[in-house]
Each structure stands twice: as C-alpha cells, then as structure tokens.
C-alpha positions in Angstrom: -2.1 2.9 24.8 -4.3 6.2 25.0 -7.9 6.9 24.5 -7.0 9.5 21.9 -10.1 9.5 19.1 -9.2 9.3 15.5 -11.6 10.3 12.6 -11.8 12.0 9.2 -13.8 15.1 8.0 -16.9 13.5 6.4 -16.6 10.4 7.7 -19.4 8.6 10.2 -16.6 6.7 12.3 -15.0 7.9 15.1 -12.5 5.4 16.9 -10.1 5.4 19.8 -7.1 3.4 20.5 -9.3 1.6 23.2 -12.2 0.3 21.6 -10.1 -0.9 18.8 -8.3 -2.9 21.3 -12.0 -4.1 22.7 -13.0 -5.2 19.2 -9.4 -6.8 18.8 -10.0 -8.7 22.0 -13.6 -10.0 20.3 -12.7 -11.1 17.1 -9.5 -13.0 18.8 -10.5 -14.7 22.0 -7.3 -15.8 22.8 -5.5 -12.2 22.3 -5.5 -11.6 26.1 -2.2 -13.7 26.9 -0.4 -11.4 24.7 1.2 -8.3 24.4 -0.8 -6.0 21.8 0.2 -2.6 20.0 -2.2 -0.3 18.3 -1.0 1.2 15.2 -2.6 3.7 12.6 -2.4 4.0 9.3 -4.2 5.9 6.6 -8.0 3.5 6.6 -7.9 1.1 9.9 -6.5 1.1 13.1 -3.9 -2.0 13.5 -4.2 -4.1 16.6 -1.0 -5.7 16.2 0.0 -8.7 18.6 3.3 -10.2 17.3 3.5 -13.4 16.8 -0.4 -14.4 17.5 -2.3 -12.1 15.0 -3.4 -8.4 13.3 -6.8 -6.7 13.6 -7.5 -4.5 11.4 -10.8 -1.8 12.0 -11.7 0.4 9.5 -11.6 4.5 10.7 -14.2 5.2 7.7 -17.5 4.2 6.3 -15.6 3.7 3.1 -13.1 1.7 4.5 -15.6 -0.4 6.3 -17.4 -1.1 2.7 -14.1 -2.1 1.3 -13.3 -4.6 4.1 -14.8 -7.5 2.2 -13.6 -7.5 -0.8 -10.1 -7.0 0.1 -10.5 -9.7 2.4 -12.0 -12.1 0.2 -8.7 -11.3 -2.3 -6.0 -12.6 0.7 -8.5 -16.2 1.1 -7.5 -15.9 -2.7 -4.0 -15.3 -2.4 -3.6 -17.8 0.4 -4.4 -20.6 -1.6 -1.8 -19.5 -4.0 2.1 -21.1 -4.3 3.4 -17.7 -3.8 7.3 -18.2 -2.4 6.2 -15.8 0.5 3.4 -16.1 3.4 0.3 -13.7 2.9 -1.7 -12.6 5.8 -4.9 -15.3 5.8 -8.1 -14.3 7.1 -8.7 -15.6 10.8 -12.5 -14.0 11.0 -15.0 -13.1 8.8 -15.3 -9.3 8.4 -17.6 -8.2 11.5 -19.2 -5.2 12.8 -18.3 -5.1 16.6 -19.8 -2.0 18.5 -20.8 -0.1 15.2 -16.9 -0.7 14.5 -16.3 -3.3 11.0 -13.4 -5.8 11.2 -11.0 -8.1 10.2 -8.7 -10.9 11.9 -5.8 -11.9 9.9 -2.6 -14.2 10.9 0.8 -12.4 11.7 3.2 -12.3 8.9 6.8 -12.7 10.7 10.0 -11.0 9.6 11.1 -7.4 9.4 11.4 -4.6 7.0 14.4 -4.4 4.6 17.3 -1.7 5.6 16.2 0.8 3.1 18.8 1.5 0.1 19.9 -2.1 -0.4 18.4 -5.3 -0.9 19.4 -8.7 -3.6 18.2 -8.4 -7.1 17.3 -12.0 -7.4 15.4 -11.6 -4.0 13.5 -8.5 -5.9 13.3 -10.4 -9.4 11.7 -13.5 -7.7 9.1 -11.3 -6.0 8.1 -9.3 -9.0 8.2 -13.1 -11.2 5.8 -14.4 -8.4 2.9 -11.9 -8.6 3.3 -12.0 -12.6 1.9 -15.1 -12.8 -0.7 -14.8 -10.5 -4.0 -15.1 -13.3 -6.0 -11.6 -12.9 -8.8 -12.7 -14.3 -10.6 -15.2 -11.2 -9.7 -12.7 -9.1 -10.9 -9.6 -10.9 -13.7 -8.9 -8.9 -11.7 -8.4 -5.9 -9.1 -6.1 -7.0 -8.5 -2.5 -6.8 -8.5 -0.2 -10.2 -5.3 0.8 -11.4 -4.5 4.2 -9.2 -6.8 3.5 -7.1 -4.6 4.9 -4.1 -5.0 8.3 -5.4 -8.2 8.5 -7.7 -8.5 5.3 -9.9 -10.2 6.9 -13.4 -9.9 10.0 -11.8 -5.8 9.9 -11.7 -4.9 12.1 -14.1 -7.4 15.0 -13.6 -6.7 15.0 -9.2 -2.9 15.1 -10.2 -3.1 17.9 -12.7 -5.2 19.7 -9.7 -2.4 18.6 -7.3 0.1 20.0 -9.7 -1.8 23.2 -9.5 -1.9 23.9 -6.3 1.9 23.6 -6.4 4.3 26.8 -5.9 5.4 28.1 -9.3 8.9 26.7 -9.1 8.2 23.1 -9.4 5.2 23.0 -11.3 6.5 22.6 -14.9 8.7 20.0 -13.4 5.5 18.6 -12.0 3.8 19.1 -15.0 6.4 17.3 -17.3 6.7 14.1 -14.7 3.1 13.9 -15.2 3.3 13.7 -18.9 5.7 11.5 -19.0 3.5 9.0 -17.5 0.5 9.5 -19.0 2.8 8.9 -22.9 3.8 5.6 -21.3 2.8 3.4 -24.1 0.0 0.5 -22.6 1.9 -2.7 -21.9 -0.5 -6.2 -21.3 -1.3 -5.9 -17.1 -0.5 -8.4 -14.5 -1.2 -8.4 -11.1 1.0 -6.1 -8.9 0.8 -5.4 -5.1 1.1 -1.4 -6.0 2.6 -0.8 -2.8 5.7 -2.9 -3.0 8.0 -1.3 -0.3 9.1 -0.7 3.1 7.0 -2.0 5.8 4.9 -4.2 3.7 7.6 -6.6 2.7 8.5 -8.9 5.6 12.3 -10.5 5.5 14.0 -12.8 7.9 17.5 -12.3 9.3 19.6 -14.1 6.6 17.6 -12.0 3.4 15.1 -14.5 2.3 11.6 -12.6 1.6 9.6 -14.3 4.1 5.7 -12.4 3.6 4.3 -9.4 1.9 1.0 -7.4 3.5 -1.2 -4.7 2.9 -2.9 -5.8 -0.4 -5.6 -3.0 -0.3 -4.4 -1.6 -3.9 -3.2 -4.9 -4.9 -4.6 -4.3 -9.6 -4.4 -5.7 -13.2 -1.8 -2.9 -14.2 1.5 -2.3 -15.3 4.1 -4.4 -13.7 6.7 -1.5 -13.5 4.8 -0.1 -10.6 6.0 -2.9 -8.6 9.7 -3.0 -9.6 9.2 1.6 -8.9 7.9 0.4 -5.4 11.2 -1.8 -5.2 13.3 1.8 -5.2 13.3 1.1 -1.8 16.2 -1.1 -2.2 18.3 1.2 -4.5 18.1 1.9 -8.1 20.5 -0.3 -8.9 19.0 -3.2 -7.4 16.1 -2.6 -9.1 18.1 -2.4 -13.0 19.4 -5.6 -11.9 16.7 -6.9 -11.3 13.9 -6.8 -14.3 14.8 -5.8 -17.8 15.5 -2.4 -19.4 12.0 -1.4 -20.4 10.6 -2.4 -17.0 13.2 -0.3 -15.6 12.8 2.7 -17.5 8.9 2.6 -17.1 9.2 1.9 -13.2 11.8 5.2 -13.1 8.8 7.4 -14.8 6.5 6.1 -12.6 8.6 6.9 -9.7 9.0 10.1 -10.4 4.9 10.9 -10.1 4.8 9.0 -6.4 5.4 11.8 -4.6 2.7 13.9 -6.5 -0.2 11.2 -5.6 0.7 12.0 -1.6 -1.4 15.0 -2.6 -4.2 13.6 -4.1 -4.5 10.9 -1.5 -4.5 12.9 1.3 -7.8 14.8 -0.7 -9.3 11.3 -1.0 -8.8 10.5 2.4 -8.6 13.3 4.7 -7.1 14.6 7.0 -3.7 13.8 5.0 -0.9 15.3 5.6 -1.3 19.2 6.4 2.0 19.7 5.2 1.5 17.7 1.8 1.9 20.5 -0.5 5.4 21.4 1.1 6.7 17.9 1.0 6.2 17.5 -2.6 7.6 20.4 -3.1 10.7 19.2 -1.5 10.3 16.1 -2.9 10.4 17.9 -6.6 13.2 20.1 -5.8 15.2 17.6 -4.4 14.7 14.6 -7.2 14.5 17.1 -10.0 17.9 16.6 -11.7 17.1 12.4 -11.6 15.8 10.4 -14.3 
C-alpha cells in the first residue's frame, strides 16, 4: 500500500490509499484479521478484503452525494430472486474523517476469459434483470447514459466527436447517428456495465454475482447484451434475438466514444482519451 493522494480537478476530496484503509478498518471492525487490497477506480477507492468484504469511499463530492441512493438500490436488489449474488449493504453510508462510505459483502468468483463465454449463461443473465419491475425502484436508478452525460448524451458526444482528428470523425459521426435513429423500444432494467470485472463466475462457468450497479437504468435492453461483447459476438447472437442483437452491435460501436465524454464528467480521465478512440475507430471501422 502507499500513501499516494488521489483527487480530481474541482473536486473537494482528496484521499490516499491510507486513510481509505483507516476508514475501511471503521466501517468493518473485524477487517484487521485479513488481508486487504486498495483498488481505484473512476469515483471510490475499493478496500477490497477477499472473502470478508468491500469498502467503497467516494474520491468526489459528487460521488459522496450519490452513495445513497445507489446503495439503497443493492438493499433493493438483494431482496430480489436474481439467479446470481448482489453485493448487500453491510453499513449504512457514513462519513468517516470528512471521507463518505459504504460497506458491502464480497461477491466471490472471477472474471470471465474475455472472448468466450455460454450463450445460455449470457441469455439467463440478460432474462433475469428483464424482469426486475423498474417502476419501485425508479427513484434509485441512474438515467439512461448517465455514465457519460445522461440528457446531455448526445450534445457531449457530438463535442467528443469534434475534438477528434479529421480521419475518423465522419466515422464517428455516422456511429453516432446510427444510435440516435434507433427506433425507442419499451425499457427494462439493465446493469449498463455488463462486462469484465463486474460479472463474477465460478470455476465450472456458472455466473455466480454481478457488481458495480452505479449506472444500473430503465433503458434499452440491448445495452446489456453490447456490454456482453465481452464474450464474443457470437455468443452474444446466440444469445438474445436478432433485433436485440443488431441494436446492441450499434450501440457498441458508440462505447468507445463515451470514454471521452466520461473522462470530461469526471476528470482527470484518461490523458490519452482522444488517441485511444482514435485507435479504437480506426481499428473497428470496417465492423458492423
């Protein structure tokens, strides 16, 4: 562990690997028997102790305000039949030395080897969150977008698209489009960030937990099954019918676009964001 400070331009919150550890340590009594790891990602720093439990401490005054209600959307989930463990709230959200906080349980499992995975693993995932009812949560979820702008989506990507160099931007442009013609389908709850690290699965391929519900919206339900790309295209066709499929492949193909806009909403970002897209477009421009 080092002491290294991590912050944001505008933000009032400036944390280090250490305190997040000593507000870890007060929200979980019982955390100093075990091995701990401190992890950052884009709005908390992650105490993680496997096997026991996860802290999560916001690195942002708006990440602080959001703590609650995303918290008070995993008590919901928990009490849910999903066919996969949720992380369940082992605190109440607290401010600990100016810090605000969360303990949740550990979600076991590992991350899927990335190009392959079961469609009917993937089709009973995306059939679980449809019918989760939207509406007595609705208060606690995130808008549609909401990663990279929420109402704002389609303005922050056409300035992202701008900012691009001249040889991708019509591509850019076009992907873009393509999106926003999407004719509206009736929403359902997705997760929005369906992928990767977030899905949890145990040795023999069974899904065993999902995390990070921060964007979890009433939206389309291709998002989801574009998230599932993880595990191959062709898992994902096999997995959900043709119209889902063809919607999830045009919402793909704007992912790498949003990185931009995100890192604007919450920076620093990446400093080389602008240059990875561009890669990203050169190198996926001949897909559909």
């Amino acid at each position: 562990m080092n002491d290294n400070a991590t912050s944001a331009p505008g933000s009032d919150i400036v944390l280090s690997e250490q305190a997040a550890a000593g507000v870890a340590h007060a929200l979980l009594p019982g955390l100093g028997n075990h091995d701990i790891r401190v992890e950052s990602g884009t709005e908390h720093l992650v105490v993680v102790a496997p096997g026991y439990g996860v802290v999560r401490v916001a690195k942002s005054a708006g990440s602080a305000t959001l703590m609650g209600r995303r918290t008070a959307l995993l008590r919901a989930l928990s009490l849910l039949d999903l066919p996969f463990a949720v992380p369940q709230p082992l605190s109440e959200v607290a401010t600990v030395d100016g810090f605000t906080a969360v303990a949740t349980s550990w979600v076991p499992g590992k991350p899927h080897e990335k190009g392959k995975g079961a469609p009917a693993a993937l089709r009973e995932v995306l059939e679980a969150l449809r019918w989760v009812g939207t509406q007595p949560i609705a208060g606690l979820l995130a808008e549609p977008h909401g990663y990279a702008g929420g109402p704002d989506w389609a303005r922050l990507m056409g300035d992202a698209i701008d900012q691009l160099p001249a040889d991708v931007r019509d591509d850019a442009r076009s992907r873009l489009d393509a999106a926003l013609a999407l004719p509206p389908v009736l929403p359902s709850f997705v997760h929005a960030d369906l992928a990767g690290d977030n899905m949890r699965w145990s040795e023999d391929g069974r899904l065993v937990g999902v995390i990070d519900w921060d964007w979890a919206a009433a939206w389309d339900p291709a998002i989801d099954a574009a998230c599932l790309a993880w595990h191959g295209w062709e898992a994902v066709q096999a997995a959900v019918d043709e119209d889902t499929f063809l919607r999830a492949r045009t919402w793909q193909r704007t992912f790498g676009i949003e990185q931009i806009v995100a890192g604007w909403l919450r920076p620093p970002g990446m400093a080389d964001a602008l240059e990875r897209t561009a890669a990203w477009l050169r190198r996926t421009r001949d897909q559909s």
